[in-house]
N, C-alpha and C positions, 0 to 999 in steps of 0.2 A: 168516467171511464177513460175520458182522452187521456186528463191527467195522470192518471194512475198505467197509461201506455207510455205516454211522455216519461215517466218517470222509472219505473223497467228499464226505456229504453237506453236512459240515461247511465241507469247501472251496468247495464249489459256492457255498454260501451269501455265503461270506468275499469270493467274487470276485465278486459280485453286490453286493453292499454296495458293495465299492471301485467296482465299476463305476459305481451310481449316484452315489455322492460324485461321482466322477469325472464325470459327467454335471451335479449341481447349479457345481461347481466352473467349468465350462464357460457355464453358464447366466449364473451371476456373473459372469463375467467374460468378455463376449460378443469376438469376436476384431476386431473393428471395427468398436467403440463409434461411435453420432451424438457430436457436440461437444454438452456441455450445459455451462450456466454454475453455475461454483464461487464460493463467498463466501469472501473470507477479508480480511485485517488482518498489514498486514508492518511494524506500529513500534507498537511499547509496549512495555513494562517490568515488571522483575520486582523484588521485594527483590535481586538477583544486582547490580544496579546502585542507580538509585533510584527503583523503586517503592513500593506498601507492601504486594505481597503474594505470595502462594509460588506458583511457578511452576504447579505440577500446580492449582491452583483457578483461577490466570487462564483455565489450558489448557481448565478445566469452565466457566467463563463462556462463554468464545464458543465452544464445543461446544454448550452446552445453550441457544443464542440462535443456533441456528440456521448457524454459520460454517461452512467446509465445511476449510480452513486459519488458522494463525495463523503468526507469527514472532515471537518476542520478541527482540526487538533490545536490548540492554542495553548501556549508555554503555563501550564501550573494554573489554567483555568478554565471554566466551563464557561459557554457563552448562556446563561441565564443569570436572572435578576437585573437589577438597575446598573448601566453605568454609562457616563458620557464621555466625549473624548472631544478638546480643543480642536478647530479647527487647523490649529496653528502648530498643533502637536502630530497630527496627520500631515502635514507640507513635509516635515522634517523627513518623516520616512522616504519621500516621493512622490507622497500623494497628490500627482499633477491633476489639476482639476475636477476633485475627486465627487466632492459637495453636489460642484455644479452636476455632476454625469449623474449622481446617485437621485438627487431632485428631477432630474429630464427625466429618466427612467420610470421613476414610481411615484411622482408625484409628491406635491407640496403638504395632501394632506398624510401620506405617508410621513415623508422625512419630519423630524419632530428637532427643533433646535431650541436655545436659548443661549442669553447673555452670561458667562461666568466670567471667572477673575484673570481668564488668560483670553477674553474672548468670545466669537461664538462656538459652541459648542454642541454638537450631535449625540441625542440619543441612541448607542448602538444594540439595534433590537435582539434580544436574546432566541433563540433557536426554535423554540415552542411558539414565537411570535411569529416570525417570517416563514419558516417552513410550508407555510401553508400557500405561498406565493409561487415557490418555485416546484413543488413537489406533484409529480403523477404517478399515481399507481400501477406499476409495470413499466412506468416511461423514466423515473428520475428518485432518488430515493438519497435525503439528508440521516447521516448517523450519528449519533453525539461520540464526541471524542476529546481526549485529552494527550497531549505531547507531555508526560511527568519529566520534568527539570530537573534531574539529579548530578552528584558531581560527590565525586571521592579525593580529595586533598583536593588538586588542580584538572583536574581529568573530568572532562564532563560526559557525563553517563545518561544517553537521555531514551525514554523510552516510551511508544506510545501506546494507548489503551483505547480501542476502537469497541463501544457501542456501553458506554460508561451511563451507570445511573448519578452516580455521586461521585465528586471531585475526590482525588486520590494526592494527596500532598505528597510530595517527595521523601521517603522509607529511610533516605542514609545507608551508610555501612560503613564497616570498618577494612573494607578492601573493593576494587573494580567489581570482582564475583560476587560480594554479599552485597554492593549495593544494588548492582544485577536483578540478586534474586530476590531482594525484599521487597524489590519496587514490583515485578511478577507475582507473587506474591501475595500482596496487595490487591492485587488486579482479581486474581482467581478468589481469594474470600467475598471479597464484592459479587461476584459473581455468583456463590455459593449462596450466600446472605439474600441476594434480592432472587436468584433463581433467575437469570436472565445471562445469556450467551455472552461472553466478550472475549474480546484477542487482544494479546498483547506483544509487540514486538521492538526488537533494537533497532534504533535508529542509526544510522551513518559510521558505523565502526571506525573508519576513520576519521573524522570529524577529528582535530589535532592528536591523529592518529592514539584517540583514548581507551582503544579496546582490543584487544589482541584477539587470533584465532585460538588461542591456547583458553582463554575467558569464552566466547563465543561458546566453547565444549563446554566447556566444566559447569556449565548449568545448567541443568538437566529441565528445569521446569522451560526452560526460552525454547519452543519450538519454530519462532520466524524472526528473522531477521531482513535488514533494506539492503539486499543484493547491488541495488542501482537507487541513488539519490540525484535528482536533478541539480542539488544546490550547487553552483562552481567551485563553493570553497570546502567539499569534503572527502578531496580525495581520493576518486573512487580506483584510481590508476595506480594509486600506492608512489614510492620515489627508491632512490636509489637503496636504502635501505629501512623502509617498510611495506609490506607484499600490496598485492593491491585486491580490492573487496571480494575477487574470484576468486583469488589466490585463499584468503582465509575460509572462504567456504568450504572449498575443497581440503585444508586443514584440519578445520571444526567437522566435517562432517569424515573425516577418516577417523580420527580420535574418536570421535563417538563413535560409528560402528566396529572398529577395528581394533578398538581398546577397552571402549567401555560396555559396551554391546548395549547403546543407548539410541535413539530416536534421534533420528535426522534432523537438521533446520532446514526448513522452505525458503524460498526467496523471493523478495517484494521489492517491488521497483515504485517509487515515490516520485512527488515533484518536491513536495519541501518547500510549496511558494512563500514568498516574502510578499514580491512586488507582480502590482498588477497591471503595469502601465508603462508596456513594451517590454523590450526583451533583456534590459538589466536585470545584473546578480539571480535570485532565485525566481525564474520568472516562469509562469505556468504550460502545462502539456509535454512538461520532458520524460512524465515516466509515468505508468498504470500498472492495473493488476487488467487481468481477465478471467473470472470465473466464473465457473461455468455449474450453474444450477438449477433447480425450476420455478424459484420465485426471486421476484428484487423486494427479498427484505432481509432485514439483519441476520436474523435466524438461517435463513438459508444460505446467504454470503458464508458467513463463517464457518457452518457447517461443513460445505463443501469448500474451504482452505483449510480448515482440520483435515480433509483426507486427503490433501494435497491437488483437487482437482482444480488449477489456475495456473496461471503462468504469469509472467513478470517481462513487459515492455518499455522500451525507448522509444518504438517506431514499428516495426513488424509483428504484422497481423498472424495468425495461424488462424487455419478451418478448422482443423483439429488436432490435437495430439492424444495419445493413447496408447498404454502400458498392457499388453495383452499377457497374464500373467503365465497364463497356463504353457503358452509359446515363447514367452518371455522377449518379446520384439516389442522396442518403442518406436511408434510410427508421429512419424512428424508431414501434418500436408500444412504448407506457406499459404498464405495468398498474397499469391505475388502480385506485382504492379509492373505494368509495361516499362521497359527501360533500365531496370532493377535485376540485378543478380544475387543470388543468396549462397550461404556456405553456412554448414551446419555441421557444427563437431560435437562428437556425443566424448563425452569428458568423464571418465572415473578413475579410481583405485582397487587395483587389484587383489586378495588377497596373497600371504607373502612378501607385501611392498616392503621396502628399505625403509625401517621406523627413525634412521638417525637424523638428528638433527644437533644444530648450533647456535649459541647466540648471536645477535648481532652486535658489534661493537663500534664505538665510536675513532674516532683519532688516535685516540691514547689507549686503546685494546680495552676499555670498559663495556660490559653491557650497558646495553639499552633496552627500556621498556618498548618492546616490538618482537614482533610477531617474528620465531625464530625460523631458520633457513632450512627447508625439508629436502626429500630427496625429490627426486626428477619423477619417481615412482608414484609421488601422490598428486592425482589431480591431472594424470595424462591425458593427454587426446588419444583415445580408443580408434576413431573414426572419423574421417570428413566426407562428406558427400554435397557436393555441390547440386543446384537446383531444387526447384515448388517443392520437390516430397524426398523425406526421406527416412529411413530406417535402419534400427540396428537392432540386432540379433541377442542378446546375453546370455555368455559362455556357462555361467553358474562360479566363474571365478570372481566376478565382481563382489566388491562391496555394495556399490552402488553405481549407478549410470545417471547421468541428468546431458541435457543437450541444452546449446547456445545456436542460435540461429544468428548469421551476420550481414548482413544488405552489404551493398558498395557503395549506397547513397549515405549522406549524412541527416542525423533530423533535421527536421524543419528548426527548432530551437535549441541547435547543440548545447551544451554544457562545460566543453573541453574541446580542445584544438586536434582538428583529425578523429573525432568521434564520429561513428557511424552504427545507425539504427540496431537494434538487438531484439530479441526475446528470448529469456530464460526460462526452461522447463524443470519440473521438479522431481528430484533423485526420486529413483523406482530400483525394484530388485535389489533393495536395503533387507525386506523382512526376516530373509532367512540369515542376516548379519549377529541381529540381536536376538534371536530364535524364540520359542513361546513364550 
């Protein structure tokens, strides 16, 4: 009899245990979470392509800075299967002591080397490997990705595909648009085929300035495009005669409502890292998304950037924003920081705007492949209102509204000279542009 009380009791206990697991489990993972906003970064690079560093440490940088997701997009590749990379091939990039930091960190029996023909040489572990290192559920969330490397005669057209089952080789075409869209494309049969969500976006428009706002429209499948790239050499400020990345939005997105009575582009702010060892050329935390959903996984990121619930930063935080449609007021609350000023222009096109435009030309009166010179009409500032919150009203004349939020500080890691912190809100009061 003892035994057989001993042994009861033992179970009783055992079910009491799982019961509470079972209870904290439930706790964690409440059954219909609020929406709260996710950090994360969907373009940089690893050693896998050409960055200078190992993927499981990029993955602990913006873990340990606060990210809530990342994507390493790597040029024309997946980081799965076998491959090694020279030690001496990794110096070249920047890679300042790279071996040693990745060995302190994870350890000897982690890091995996050998002797090849250029040297020692690192196993760089594939995404299915390491993930499970740096990843928590609800706390930190790796997406496979790929940066597709395209390019039309000289013009490099590069585009990325965030939450990819299978590597997607670069499409071609026989013009900027068609290769545009073939490489989109692409993207979406895959997605059809395996049943599984993914986004696909343009990368750096101006990147040697290879993609006009007049391209940006005319493809109707590209719904996102990188509003703001960290890298220093893409541009984002445009020169004396090519606009700069605002500037083509506010083009691309009058064209499409205003002419084609098509679906707006969103806007995504990247970092585009390169290097990860200090603050040369493409160096990490110059740009994120924030969106805002009720789970951190792929599914539900995207879902909620398809309906444009995110915003696009360099530096400034929002509490919240929100398109109240029925009133039709976009309301912006900052979180501000002591010592910091904000100014926040609510930015559209009106219907009616002045459609003319002209080429731009060179020295000798030739055009140039660049984004032509519009009126003053498209892409105004509707509004400025200075301080933590603000709002605007729309008339029912708009095309669309979208808001720029602007600090007086500059980032912590500018990108350009005289840059100062932003965040980008996504055009509202578009629907009744393109009508049922």
């Amino acid at each position: 009899m003892h035994d057989r009380r001993s042994i009861a009791s033992v179970l009783m206990g055992l079910c009491f245990c799982l019961g509470s697991r079972y209870a904290i489990s439930q706790d964690a993972i409440p059954p219909n979470p609020e929406p709260r906003w996710f950090k994360g970064n969907l373009h940089t690079h690893s050693l896998w392509s050409d960055g200078n560093d190992y993927p499981e440490m990029i993955a602990e940088w913006y873990r340990s800075h606060d990210y809530h997701f990342l994507a390493i997009s790597d040029h024309n590749i997946l980081s799965e299967g076998e491959k090694w990379i020279a030690v001496a091939e990794a110096n070249k990039r920047g890679d300042i002591g790279g071996l040693k930091r990745y060995r302190e960190r994870f350890g000897d029996d982690w890091v995996e080397t050998r002797e090849g023909p250029k040297g020692t040489e690192v196993r760089l572990k594939p995404l299915e490997e390491f993930r499970s290192l740096v990843e928590e559920p609800g706390r930190f969330l790796l997406i496979s990705a790929e940066e597709i490397t395209d390019s039309f005669q000289d013009i490099p057209i590069h585009v990325n595909a965030t939450n990819l089952r299978d590597l997607i080789q670069p499409q071609g075409g026989k013009s900027v648009r068609e290769t545009i869209e073939n490489n989109f494309q692409a993207v979406e049969r895959q997605s059809k085929r395996t049943r599984r969500p993914m986004l696909a976006h343009v990368n750096h428009p101006n990147f040697y300035y290879g993609i006009t706002a007049e391209d940006l429209a005319a493809v109707v499948d590209e719904r996102f495009f990188e509003v703001y790239n960290g890298h220093p050499e893409v541009h984002h400020q445009g020169d004396e005669k090519h606009a700069s990345v605002e500037r083509l939005w506010d083009i691309a997105l009058t064209l499409r409502l205003g002419e084609m009575k098509a679906a707006p582009l969103f806007g995504i702010a990247v970092d585009d890292t390169h290097n990860y060892f200090g603050n040369r050329g493409a160096s990490p935390g110059r740009g994120w998304i924030m969106v805002r959903a009720k789970h951190l996984t792929a599914e539900s990121l995207l879902a909620a950037m398809k309906q444009g619930d995110f915003y696009a930063s360099s530096g400034v935080t929002l509490r919240d924003v929100r398109f109240l449609a029925e009133s039709g007021v976009l309301e912006i609350d900052i979180d501000a920081r002591e010592g910091e000023s904000y100014a926040t222009q609510f930015i559209g096109t009106c219907k009616g705007y002045d459609p003319s435009h002209t080429p731009v030309t060179d020295e000798q009166g030739k055009p140039l492949r660049a984004t032509q010179k519009y009126s003053d009409d498209i892409g105004r500032v509707l509004a400025t209102v200075e301080g933590p919150s603000a709002h605007y009203k729309l008339t029912g004349d708009e095309l669309y509204v979208r808001a720029v939020v602007t600090s007086n500080k500059p980032p912590e890691n500018p990108a350009f000279e005289g840059q100062r912190q932003q965040a980008w809100t996504q055009p509202v009061g578009w629907e009744q542009a393109i009508g049922p």
